[in-house]
N, C-alpha and C positions, 0 to 999 in steps of 0.2 A: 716557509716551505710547507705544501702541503703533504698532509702525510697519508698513506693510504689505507683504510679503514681494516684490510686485511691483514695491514703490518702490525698493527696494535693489535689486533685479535694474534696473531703468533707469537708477537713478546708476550702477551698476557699468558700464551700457553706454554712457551719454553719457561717462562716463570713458575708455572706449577708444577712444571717437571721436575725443575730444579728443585720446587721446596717438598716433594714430595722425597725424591732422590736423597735429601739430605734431612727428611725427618719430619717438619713444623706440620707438616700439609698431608691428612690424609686421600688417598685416591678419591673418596668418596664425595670429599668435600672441593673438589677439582671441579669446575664448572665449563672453564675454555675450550675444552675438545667438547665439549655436548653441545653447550654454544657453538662455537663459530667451526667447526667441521674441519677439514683439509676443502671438502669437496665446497662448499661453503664461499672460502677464500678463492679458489679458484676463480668460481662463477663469478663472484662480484667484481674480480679483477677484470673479466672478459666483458662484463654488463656495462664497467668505467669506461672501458676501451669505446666498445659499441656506443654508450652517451655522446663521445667526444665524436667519432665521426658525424654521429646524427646531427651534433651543434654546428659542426663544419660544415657541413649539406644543404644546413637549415641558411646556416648565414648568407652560402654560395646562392640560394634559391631564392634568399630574398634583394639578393640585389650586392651585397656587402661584398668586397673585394677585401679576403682576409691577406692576403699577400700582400695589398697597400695597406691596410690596417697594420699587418706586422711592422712594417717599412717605417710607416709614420712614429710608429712610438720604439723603433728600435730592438725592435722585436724579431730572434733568428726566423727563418723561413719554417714552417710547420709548429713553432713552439706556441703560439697563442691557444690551441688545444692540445699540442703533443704537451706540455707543461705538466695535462693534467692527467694525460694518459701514461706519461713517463715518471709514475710517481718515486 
């Protein structure tokens, strides 16, 4: 399953929270929040979203019938890009 690159940026920062919290980890030495932001996470979640309609659009324009596409391989209705939108 894939996992979405925003989630690992917040486990990596509730981890430093934690080891700050509890001693090991100075603030200073805290990289996650200067990295990957709140604001950061957000945007890249709404940028996945927007990709996956554009693939959808792209596929609908060239011809591809992703609704038989789903069908043929068993696939729910929307999940062939909602898969990756719904991480």
């Amino acid at each position: 399953m894939a996992i979405r690159p925003s989630a690992i940026w917040q486990q990596q920062a509730d981890e430093q929270t934690a080891a700050i919290a509890a001693g090991p980890l100075s603030p200073d030495q805290a990289y996650a929040f200067t990295l990957w932001p709140e604001s950061l996470r957000v945007e890249t979640d709404a940028a996945r979203d927007e990709l996956c309609w554009y693939i959808d659009a792209s596929l609908e324009e060239s011809g591809i019938d992703v609704a038989a596409l789903e069908a043929r391989h068993g696939i729910e209705p929307g999940e062939l890009i909602g898969a990756w939108r719904h991480w």
